[in-house]
PDB file of N, CA, C and O in Angstrom:
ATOM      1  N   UNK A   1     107.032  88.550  52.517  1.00  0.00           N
ATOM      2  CA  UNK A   1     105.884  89.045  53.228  1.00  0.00           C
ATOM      3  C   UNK A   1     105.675  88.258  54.533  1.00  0.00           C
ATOM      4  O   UNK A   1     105.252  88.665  55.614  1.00  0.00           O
ATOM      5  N   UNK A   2     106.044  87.131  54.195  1.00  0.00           N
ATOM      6  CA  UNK A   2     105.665  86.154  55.479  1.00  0.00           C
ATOM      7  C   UNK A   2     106.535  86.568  56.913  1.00  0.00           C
ATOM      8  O   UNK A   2     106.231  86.785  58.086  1.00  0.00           O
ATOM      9  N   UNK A   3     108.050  86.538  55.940  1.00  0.00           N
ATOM     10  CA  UNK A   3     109.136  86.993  57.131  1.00  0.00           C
ATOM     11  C   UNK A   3     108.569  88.442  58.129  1.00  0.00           C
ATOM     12  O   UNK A   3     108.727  88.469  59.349  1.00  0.00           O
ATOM     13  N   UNK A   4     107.969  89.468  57.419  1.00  0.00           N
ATOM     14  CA  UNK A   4     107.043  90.144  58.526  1.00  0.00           C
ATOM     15  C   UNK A   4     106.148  89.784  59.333  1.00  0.00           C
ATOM     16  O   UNK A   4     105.979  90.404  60.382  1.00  0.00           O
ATOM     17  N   UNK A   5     105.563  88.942  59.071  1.00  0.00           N
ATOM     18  CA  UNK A   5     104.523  88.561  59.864  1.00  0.00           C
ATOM     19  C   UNK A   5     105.651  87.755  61.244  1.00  0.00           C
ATOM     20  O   UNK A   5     105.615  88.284  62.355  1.00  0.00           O
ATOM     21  N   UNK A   6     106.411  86.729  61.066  1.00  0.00           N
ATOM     22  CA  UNK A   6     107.251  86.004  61.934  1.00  0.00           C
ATOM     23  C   UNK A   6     107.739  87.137  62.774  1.00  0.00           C
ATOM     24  O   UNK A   6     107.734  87.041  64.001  1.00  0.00           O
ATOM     25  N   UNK A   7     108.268  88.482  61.997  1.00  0.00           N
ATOM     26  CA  UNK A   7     109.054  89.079  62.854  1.00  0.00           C
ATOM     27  C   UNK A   7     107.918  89.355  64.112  1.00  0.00           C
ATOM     28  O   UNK A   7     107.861  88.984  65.284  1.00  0.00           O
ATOM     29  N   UNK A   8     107.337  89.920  63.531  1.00  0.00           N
ATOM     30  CA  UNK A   8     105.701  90.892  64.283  1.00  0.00           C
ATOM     31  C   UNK A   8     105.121  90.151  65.566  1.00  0.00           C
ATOM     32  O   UNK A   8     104.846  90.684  66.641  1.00  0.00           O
ATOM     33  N   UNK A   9     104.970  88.551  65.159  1.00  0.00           N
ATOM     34  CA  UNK A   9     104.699  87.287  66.241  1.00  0.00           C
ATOM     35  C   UNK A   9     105.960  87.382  66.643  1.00  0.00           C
ATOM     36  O   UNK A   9     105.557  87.886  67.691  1.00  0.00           O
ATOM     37  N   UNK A  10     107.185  87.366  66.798  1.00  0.00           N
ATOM     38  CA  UNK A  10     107.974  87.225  67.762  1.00  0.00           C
ATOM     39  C   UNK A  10     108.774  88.147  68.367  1.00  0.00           C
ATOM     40  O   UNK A  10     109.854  87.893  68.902  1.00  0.00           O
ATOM     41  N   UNK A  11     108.070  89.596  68.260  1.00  0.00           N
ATOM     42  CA  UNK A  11     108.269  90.430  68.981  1.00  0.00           C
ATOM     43  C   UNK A  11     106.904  90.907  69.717  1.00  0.00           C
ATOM     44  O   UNK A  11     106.782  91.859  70.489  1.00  0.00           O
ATOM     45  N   UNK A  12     105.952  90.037  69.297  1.00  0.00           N
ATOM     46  CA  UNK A  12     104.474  90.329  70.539  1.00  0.00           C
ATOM     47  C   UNK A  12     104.991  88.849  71.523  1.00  0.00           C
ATOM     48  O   UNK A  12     104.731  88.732  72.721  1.00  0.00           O
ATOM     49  N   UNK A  13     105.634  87.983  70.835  1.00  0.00           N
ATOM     50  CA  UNK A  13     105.884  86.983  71.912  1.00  0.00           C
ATOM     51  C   UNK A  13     107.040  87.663  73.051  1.00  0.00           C
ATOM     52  O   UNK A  13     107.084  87.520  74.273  1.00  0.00           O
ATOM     53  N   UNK A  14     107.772  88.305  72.299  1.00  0.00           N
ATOM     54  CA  UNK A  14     109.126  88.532  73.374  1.00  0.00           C
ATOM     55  C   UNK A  14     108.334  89.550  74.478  1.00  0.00           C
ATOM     56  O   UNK A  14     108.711  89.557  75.650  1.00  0.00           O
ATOM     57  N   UNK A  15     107.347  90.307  74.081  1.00  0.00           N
ATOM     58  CA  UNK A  15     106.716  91.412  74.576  1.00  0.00           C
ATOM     59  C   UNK A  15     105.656  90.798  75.959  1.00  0.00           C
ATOM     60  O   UNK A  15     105.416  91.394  77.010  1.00  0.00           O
ATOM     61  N   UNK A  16     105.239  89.653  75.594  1.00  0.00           N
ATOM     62  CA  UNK A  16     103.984  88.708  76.305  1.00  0.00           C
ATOM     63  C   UNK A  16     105.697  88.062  77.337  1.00  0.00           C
ATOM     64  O   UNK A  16     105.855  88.305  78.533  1.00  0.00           O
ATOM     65  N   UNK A  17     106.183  87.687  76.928  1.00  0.00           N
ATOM     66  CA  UNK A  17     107.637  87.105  78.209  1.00  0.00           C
ATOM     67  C   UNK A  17     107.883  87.715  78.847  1.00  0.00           C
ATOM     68  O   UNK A  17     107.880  87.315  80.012  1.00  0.00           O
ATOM     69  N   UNK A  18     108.320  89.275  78.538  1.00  0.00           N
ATOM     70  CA  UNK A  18     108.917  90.202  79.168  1.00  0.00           C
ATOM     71  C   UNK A  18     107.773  90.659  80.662  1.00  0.00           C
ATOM     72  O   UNK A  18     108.133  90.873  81.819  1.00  0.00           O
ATOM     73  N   UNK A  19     106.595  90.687  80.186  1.00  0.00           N
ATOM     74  CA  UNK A  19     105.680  91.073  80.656  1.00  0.00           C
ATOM     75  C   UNK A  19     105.107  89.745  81.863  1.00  0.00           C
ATOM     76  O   UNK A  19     104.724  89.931  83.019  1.00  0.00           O
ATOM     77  N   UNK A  20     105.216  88.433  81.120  1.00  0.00           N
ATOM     78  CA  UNK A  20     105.027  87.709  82.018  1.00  0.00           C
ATOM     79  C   UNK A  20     106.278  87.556  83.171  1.00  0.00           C
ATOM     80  O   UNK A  20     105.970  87.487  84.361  1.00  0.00           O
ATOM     81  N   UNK A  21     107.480  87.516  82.813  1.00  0.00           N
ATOM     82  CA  UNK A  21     108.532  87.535  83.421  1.00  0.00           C
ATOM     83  C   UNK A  21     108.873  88.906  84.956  1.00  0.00           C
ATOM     84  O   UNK A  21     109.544  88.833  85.986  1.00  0.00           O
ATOM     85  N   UNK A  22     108.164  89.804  84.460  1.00  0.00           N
ATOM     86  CA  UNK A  22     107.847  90.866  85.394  1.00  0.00           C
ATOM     87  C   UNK A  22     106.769  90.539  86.491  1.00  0.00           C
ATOM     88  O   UNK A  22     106.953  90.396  87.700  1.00  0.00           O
ATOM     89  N   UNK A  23     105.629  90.457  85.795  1.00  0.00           N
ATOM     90  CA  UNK A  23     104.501  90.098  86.691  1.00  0.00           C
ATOM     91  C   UNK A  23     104.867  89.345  88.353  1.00  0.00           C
ATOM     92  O   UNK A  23     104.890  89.689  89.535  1.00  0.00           O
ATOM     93  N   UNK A  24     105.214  87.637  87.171  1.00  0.00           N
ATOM     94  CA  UNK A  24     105.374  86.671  88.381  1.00  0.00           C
ATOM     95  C   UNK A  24     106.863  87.425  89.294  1.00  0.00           C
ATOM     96  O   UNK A  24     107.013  87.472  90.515  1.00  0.00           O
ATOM     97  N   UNK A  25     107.609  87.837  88.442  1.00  0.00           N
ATOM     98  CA  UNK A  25     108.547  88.465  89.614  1.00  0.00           C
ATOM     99  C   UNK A  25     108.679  89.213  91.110  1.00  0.00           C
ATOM    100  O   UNK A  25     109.359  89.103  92.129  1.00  0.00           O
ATOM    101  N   UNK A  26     107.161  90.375  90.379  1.00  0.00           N
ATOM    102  CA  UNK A  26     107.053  90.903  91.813  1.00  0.00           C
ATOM    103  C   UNK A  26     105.912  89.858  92.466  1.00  0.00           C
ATOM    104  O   UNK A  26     105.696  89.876  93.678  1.00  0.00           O
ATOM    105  N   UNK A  27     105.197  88.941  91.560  1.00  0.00           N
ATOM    106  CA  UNK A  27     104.009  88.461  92.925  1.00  0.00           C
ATOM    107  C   UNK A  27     104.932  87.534  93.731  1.00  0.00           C
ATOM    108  O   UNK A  27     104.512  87.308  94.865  1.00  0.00           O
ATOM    109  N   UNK A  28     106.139  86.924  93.390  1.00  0.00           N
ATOM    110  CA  UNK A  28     106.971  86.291  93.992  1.00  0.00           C
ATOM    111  C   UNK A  28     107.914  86.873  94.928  1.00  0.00           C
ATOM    112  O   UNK A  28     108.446  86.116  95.739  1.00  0.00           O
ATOM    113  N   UNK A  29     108.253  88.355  94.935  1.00  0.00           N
ATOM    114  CA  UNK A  29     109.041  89.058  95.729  1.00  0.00           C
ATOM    115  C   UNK A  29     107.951  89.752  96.761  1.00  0.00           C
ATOM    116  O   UNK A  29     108.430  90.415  97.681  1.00  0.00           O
ATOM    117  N   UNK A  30     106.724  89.654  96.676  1.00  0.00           N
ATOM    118  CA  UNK A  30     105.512  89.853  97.750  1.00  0.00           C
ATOM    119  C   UNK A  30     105.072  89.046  98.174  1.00  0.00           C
ATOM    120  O   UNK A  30     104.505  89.369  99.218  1.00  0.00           O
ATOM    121  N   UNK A  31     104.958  87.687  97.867  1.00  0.00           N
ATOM    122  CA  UNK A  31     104.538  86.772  98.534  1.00  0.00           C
ATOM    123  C   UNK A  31     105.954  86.822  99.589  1.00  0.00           C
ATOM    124  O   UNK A  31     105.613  87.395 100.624  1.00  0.00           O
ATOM    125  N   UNK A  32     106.807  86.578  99.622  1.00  0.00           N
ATOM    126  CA  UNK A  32     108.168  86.096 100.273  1.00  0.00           C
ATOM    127  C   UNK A  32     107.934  87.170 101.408  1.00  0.00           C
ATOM    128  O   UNK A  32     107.880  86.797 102.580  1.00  0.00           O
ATOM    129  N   UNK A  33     107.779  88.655 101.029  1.00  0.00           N
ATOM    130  CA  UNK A  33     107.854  89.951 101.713  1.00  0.00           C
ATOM    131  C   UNK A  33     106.180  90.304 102.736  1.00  0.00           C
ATOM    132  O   UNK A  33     105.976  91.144 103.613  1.00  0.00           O
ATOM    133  N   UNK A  34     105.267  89.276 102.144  1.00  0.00           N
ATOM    134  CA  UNK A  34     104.316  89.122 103.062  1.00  0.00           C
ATOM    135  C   UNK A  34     105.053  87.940 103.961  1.00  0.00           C
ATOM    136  O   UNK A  34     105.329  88.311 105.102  1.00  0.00           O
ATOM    137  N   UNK A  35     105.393  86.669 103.654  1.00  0.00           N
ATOM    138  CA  UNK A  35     105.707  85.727 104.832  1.00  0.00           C
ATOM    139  C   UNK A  35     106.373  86.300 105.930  1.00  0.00           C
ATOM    140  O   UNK A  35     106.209  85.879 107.075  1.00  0.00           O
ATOM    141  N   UNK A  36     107.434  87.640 105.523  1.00  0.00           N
ATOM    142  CA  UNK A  36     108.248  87.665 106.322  1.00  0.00           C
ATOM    143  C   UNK A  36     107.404  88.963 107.311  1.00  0.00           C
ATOM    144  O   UNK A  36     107.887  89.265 108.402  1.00  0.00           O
ATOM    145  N   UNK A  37     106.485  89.464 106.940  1.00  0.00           N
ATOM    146  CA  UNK A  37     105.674  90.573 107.590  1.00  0.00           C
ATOM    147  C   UNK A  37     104.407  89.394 108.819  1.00  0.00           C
ATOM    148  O   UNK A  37     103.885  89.607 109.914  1.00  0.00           O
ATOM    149  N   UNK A  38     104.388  88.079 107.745  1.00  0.00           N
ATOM    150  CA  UNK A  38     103.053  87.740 108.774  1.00  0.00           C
ATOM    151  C   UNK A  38     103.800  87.187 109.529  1.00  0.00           C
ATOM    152  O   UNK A  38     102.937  86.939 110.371  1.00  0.00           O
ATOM    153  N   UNK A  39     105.072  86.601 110.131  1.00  0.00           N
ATOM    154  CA  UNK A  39     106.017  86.307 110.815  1.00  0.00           C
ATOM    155  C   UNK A  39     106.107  87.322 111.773  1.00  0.00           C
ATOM    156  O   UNK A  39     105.734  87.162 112.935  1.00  0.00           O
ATOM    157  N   UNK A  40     106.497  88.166 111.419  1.00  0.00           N
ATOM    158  CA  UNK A  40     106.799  89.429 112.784  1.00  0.00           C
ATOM    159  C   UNK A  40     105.182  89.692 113.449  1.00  0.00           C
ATOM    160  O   UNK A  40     105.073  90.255 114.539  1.00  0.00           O
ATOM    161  N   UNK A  41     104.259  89.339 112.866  1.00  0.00           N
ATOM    162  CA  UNK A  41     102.723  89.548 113.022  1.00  0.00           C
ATOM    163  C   UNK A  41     102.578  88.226 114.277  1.00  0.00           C
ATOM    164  O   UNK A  41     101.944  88.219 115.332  1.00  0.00           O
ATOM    165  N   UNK A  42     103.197  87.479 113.825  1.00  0.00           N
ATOM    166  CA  UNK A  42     102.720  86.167 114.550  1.00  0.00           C
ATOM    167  C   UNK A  42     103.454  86.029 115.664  1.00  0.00           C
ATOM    168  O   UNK A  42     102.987  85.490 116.668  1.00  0.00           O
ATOM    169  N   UNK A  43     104.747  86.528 115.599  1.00  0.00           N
ATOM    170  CA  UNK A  43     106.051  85.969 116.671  1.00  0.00           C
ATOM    171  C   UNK A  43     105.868  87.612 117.317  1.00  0.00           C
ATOM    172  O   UNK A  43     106.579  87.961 118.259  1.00  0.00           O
ATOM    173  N   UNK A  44     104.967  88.446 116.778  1.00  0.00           N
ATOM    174  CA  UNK A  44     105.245  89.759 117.942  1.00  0.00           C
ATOM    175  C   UNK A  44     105.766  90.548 118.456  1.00  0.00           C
ATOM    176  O   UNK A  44     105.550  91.155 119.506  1.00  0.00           O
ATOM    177  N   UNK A  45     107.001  90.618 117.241  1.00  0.00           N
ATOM    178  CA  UNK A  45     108.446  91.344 117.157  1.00  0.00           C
ATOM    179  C   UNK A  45     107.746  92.716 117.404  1.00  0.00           C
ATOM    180  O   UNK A  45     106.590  93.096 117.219  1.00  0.00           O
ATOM    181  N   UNK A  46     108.844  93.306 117.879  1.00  0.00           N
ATOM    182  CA  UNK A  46     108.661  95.086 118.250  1.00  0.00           C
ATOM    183  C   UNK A  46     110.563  95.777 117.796  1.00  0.00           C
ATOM    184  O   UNK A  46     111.633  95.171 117.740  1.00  0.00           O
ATOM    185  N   UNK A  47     110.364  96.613 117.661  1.00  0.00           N
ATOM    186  CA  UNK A  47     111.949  97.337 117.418  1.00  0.00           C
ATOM    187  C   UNK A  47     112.260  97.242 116.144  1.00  0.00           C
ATOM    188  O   UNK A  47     111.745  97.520 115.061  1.00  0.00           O
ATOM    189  N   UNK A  48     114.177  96.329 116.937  1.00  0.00           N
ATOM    190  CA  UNK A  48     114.886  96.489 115.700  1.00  0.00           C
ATOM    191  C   UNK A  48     114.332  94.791 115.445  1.00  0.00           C
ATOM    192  O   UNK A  48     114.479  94.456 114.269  1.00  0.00           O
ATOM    193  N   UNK A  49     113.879  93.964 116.123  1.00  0.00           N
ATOM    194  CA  UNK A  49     113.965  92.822 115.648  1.00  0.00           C
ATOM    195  C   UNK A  49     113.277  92.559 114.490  1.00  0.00           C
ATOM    196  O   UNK A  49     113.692  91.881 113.550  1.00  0.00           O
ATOM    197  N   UNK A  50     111.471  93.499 114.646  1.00  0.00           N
ATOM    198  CA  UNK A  50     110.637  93.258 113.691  1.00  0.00           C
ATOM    199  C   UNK A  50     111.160  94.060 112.259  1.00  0.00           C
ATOM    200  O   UNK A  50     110.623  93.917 111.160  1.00  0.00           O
ATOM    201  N   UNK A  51     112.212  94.843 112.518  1.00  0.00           N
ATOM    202  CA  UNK A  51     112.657  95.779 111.751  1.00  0.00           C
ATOM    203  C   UNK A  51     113.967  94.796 110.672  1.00  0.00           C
ATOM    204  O   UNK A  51     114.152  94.906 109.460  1.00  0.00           O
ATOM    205  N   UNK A  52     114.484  94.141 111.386  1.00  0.00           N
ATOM    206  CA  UNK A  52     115.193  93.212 110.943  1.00  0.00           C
ATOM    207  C   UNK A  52     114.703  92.268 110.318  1.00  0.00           C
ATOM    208  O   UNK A  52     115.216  91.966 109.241  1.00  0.00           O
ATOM    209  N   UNK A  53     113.868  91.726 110.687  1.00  0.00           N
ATOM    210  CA  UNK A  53     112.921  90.565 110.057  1.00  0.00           C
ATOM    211  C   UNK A  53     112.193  91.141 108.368  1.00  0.00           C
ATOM    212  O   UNK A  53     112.157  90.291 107.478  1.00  0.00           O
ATOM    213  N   UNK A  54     111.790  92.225 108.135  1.00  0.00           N
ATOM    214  CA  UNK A  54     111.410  93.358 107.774  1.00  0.00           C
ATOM    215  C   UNK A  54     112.287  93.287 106.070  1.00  0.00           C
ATOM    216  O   UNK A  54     112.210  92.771 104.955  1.00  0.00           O
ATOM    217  N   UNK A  55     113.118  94.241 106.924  1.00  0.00           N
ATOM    218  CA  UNK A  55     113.994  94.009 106.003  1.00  0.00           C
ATOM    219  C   UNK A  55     114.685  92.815 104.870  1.00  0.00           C
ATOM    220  O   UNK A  55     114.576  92.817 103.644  1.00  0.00           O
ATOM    221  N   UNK A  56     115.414  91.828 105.747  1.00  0.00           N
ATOM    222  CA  UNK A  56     115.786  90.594 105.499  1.00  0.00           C
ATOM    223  C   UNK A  56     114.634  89.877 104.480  1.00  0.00           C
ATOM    224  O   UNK A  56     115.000  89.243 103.490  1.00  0.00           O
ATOM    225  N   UNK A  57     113.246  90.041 104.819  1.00  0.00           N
ATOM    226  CA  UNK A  57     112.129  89.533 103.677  1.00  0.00           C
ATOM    227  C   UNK A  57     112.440  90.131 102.455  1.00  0.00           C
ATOM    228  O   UNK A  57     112.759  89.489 101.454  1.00  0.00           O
ATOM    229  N   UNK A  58     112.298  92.141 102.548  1.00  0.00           N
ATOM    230  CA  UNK A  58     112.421  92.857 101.320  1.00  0.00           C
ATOM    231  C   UNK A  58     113.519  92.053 100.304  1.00  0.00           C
ATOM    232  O   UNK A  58     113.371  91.619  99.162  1.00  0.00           O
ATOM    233  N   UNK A  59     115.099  92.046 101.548  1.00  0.00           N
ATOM    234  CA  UNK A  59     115.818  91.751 100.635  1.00  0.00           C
ATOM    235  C   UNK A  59     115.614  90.385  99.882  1.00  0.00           C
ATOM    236  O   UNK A  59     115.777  90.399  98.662  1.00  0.00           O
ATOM    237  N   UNK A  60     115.278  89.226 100.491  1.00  0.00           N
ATOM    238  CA  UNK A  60     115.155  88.064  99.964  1.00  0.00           C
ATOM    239  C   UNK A  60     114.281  88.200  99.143  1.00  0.00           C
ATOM    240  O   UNK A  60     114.789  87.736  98.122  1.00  0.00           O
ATOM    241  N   UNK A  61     113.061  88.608  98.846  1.00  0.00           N
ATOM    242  CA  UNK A  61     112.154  89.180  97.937  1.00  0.00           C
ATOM    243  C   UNK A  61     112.800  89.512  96.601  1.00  0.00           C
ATOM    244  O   UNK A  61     112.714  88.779  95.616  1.00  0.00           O
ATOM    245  N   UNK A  62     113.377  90.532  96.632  1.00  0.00           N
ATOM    246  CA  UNK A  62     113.777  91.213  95.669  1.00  0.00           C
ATOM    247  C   UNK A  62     115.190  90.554  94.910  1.00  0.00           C
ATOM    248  O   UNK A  62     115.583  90.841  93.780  1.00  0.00           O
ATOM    249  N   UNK A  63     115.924  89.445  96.014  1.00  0.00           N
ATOM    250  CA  UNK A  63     116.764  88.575  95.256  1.00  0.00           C
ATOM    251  C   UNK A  63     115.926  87.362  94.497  1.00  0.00           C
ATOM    252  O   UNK A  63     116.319  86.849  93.449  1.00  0.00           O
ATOM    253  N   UNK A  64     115.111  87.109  94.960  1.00  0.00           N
ATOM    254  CA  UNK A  64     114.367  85.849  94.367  1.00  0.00           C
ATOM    255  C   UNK A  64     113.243  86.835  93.204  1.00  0.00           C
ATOM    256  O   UNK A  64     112.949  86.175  92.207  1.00  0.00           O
ATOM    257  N   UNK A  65     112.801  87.861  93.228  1.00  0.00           N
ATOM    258  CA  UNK A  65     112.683  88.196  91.648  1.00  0.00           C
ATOM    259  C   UNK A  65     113.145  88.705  91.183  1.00  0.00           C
ATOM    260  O   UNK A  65     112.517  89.259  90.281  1.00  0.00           O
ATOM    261  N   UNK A  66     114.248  88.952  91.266  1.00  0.00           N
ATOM    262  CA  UNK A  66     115.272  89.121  90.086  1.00  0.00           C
ATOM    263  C   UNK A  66     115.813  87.883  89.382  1.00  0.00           C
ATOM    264  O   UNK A  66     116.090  87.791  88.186  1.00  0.00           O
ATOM    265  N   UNK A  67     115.922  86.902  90.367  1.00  0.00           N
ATOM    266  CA  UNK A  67     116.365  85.457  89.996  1.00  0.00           C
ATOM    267  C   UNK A  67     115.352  85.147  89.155  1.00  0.00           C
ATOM    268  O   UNK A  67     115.698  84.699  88.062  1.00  0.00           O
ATOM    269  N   UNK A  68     113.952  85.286  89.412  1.00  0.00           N
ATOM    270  CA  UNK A  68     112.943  84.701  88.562  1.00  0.00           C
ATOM    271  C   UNK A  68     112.608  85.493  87.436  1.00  0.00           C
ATOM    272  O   UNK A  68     112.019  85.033  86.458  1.00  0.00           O
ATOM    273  N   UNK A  69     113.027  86.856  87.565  1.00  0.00           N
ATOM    274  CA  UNK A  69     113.475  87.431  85.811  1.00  0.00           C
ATOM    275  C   UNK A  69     114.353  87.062  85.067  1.00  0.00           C
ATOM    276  O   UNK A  69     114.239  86.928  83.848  1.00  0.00           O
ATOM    277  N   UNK A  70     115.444  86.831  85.804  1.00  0.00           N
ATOM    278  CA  UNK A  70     116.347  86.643  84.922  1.00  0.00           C
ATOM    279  C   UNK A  70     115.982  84.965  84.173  1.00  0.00           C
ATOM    280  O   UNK A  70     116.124  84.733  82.972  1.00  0.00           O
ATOM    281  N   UNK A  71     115.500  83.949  85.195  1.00  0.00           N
ATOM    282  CA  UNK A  71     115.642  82.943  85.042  1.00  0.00           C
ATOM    283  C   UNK A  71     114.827  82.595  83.702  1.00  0.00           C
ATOM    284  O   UNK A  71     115.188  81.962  82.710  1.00  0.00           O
ATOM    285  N   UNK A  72     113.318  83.367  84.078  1.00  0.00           N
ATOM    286  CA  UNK A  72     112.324  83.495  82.605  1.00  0.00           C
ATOM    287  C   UNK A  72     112.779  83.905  81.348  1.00  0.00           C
ATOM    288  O   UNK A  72     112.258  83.589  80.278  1.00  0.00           O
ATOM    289  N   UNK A  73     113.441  84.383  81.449  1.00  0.00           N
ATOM    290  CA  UNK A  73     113.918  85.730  80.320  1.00  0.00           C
ATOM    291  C   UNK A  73     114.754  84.861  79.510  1.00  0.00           C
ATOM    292  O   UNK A  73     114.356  84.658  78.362  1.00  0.00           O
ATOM    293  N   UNK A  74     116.361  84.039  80.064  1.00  0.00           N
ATOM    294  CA  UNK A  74     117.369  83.387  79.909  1.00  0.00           C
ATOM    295  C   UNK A  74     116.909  81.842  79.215  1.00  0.00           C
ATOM    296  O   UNK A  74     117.681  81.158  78.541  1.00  0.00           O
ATOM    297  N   UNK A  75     115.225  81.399  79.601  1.00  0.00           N
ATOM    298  CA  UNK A  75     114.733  80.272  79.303  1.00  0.00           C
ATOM    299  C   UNK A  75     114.210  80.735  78.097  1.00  0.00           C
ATOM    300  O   UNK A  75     114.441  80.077  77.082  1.00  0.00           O
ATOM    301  N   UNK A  76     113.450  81.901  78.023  1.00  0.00           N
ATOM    302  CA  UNK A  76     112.717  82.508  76.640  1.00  0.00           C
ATOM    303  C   UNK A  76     113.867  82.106  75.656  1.00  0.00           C
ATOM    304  O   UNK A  76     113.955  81.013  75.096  1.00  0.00           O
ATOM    305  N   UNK A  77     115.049  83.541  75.486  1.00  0.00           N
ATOM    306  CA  UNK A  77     116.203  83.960  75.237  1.00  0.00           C
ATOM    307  C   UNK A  77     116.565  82.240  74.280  1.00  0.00           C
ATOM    308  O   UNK A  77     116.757  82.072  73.076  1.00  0.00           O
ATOM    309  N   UNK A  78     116.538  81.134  75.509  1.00  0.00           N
ATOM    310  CA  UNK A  78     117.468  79.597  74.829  1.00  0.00           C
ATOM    311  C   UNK A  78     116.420  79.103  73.474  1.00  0.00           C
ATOM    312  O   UNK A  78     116.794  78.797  72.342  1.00  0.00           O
ATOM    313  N   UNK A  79     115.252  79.134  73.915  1.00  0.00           N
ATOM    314  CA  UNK A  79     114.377  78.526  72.893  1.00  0.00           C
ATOM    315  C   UNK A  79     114.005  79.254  72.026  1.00  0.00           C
ATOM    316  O   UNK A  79     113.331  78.722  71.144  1.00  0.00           O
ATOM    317  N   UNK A  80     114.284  80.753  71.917  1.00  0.00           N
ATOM    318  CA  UNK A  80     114.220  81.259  70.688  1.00  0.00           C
ATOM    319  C   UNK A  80     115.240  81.281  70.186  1.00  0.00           C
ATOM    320  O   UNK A  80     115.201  81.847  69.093  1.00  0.00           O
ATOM    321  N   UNK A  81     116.531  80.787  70.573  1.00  0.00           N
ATOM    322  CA  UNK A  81     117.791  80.482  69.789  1.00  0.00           C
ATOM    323  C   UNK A  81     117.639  79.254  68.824  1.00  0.00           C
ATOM    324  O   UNK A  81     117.848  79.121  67.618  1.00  0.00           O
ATOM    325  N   UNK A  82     117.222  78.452  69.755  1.00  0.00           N
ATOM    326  CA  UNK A  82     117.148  76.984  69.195  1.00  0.00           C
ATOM    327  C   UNK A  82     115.601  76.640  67.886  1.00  0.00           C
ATOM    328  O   UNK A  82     115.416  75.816  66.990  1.00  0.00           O
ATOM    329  N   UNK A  83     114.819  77.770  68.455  1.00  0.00           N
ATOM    330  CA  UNK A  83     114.116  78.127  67.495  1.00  0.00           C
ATOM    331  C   UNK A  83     112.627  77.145  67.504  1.00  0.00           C
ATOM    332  O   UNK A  83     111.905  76.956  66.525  1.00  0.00           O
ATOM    333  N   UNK A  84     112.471  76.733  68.563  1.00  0.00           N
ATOM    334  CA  UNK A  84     111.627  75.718  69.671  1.00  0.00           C
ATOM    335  C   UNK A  84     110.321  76.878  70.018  1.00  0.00           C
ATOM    336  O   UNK A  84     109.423  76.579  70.805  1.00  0.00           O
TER     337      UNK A  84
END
């Protein structure tokens, strides 16, 4: 009976990771994707430059939360191996 209950807690835990692991992902791929917007705001870019600048944030954005999903997920993933 008990072993249900463990399962139940550690699939609302994997559920609370997954979820936290998402969250901070995108506020971390918007924070990065605002710096790179208040930059073109500040330096006064017009065209392709601000368009470049633009971009180059999205992408760095979206590499750094994916990095920070994966990275959460892979840290969850070790200590529920080890059972920590």
């Amino acid at each position: 009976m008990d072993m249900g209950r463990e399962s139940r807690w550690e699939k609302d835990a994997m559920t609370v990771e997954i979820v936290f692991a998402l969250v901070t992902a995108a506020v971390l791929a918007a924070v990065i994707f605002a710096a790179a917007w208040c930059a073109v705001l500040a330096l006064g870019l017009s065209g392709s430059a601000e368009r470049g600048v633009l971009v180059a944030g999205a992408l760095l954005g979206a590499v750094a939360g994916v990095w920070r999903l994966v990275r959460v997920l892979s840290r969850f993933d070790g200590q529920r191996r080890t059972g920590r």
